[in-house]
C-alpha positions in Angstrom: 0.0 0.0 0.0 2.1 2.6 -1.1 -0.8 5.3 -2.4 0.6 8.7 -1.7 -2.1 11.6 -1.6 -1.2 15.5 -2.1 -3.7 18.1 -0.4 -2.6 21.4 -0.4 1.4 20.9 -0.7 1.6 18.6 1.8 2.5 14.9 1.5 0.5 12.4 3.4 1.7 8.9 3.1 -1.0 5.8 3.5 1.0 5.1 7.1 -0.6 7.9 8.5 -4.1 6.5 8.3 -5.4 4.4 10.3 -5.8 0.4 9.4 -8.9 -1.1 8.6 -9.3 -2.9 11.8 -8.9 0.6 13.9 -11.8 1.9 11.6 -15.2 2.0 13.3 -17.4 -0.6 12.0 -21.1 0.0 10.3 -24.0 -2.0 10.3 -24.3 -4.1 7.5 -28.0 -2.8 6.6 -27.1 0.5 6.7 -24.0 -0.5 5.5 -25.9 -2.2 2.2 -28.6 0.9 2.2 -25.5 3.5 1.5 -23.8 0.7 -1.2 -27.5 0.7 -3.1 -28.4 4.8 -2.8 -29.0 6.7 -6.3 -27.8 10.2 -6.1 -30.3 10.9 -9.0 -33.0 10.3 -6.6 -32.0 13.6 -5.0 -33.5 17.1 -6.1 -31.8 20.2 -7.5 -32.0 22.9 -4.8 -30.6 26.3 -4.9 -28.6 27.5 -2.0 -29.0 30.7 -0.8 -26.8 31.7 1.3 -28.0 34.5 4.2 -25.8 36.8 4.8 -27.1 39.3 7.7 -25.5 43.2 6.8 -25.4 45.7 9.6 -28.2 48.3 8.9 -27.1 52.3 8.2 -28.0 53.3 11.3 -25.5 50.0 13.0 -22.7 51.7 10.6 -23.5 54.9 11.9 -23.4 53.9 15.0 -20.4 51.8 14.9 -18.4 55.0 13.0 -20.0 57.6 16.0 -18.1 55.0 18.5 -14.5 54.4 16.5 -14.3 58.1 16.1 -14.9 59.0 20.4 -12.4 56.2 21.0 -9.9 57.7 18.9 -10.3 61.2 20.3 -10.3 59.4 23.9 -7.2 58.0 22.6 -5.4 61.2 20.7 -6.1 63.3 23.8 -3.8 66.2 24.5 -4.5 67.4 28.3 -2.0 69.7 27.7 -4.8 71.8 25.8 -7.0 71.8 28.8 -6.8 75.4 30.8 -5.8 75.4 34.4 -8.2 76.1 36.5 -8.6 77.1 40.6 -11.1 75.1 42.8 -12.7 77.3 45.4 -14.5 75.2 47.8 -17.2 77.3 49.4 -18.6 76.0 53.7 -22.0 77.4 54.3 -22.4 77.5 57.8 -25.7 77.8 59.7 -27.0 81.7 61.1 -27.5 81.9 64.8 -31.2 81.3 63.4 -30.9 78.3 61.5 -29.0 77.0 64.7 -31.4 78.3 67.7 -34.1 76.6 65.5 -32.1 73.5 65.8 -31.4 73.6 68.9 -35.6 74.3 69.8 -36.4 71.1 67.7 -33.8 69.1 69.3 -34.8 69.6 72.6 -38.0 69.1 71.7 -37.8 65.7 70.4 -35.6 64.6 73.2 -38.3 65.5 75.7 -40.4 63.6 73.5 -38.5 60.4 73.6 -37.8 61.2 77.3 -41.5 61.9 78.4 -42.3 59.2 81.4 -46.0 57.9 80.6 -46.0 56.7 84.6 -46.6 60.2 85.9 -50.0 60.9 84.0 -52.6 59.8 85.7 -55.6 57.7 84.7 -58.4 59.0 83.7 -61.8 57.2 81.8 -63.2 58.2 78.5 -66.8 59.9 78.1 -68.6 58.9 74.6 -70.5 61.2 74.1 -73.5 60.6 71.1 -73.3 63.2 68.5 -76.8 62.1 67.0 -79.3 64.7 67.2 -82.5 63.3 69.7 -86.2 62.1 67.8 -87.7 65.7 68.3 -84.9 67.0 66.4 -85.0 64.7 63.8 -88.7 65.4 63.2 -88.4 68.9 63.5 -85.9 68.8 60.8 -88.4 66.4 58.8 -91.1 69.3 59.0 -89.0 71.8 58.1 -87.5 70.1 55.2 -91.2 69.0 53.5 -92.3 72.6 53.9 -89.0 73.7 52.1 -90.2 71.2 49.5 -93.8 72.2 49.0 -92.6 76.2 48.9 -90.0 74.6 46.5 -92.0 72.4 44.4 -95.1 74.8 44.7 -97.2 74.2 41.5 -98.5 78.2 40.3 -101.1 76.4 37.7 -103.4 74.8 40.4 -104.4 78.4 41.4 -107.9 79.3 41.0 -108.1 82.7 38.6 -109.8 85.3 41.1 -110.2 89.0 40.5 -109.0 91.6 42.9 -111.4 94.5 44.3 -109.1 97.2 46.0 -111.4 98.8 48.3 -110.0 102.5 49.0 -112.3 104.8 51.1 -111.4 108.0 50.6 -111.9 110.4 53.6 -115.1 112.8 53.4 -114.5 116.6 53.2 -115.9 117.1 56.2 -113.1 114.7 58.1 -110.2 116.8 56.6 -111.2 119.7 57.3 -111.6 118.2 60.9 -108.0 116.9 61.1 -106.9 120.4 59.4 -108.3 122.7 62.3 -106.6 119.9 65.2 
């Protein structure tokens, strides 16, 4: 067996392969199916090969991000200008800190306060409901709101009015005149 193959400048001798013992064996029906298989049995298909391109907004993107990286990297700090940091300490006015000092002493009589010297004492409910005269006075005076409210001017009878007017007699002016 002295079959030498050439792939790609390079010499391989028929040592270098395994023996035919070292070879895995294969079933002998699939071993028989493979021997008998037509290749014209398969169709023709086209393949298409996808090939996924970044979008123009990806390039964009992409061109945005080499170009700060390269400025990051081509940075002179030399061209930066010097500059002075003043650091500026508010303090408190004597308000602000009296203020404080009123809250302060505030809550720590607060979380100071002894609950043992306040003495006991019970707890009067009182009803806040009005009484039943009340409630039916309220009743009245609500349904003669609603009949002055509701009142009805067409159920009126049509009367005429008579204006009586007696004028006083000449004799009684003259009588009030003269007193």
């Amino acid at each position: 067996m002295g079959i030498k193959l050439e792939i790609s400048k390079m010499a391989c001798s028929v040592s270098d392969t395994p023996a035919l013992k070292d070879l895995p064996k294969v079933a002998t029906d699939l071993k028989s199916q493979l021997e008998a298989f037509n290749p014209s049995c398969l169709r023709d298909v086209d393949t298409n090969e996808k090939i996924v391109l970044p979008s123009a907004e990806d390039v964009a993107q992409e061109k945005q991000h080499t170009a700060l990286l390269q400025d990051l990297e081509h940075f002179q700090s030399s061209s930066l200008k010097k500059t002075e940091t003043v650091e500026k300490n508010i303090l408190p006015n004597a308000i602000d800190v009296a203020t404080e000092k009123t809250q302060k002493s505030l809550f720590d009589g607060i979380e100071k306060f002894d609950s043992s010297q306040l003495k006991h004492t019970e707890t009067q409910e009182k009803n806040p409901l009005p009484d039943k005269d009340a409630i039916e006075a309220e009743k009245e005076k609500n349904k003669f709101l609603n009949g002055i409210e509701n009142f009805d001017p067409t159920k009126l009878k049509h009367t005429e009015t008579c204006e009586k007017n007696p004028l006083p007699t000449k004799d009684v002016i003259e009588q009030e005149k003269t007193a």
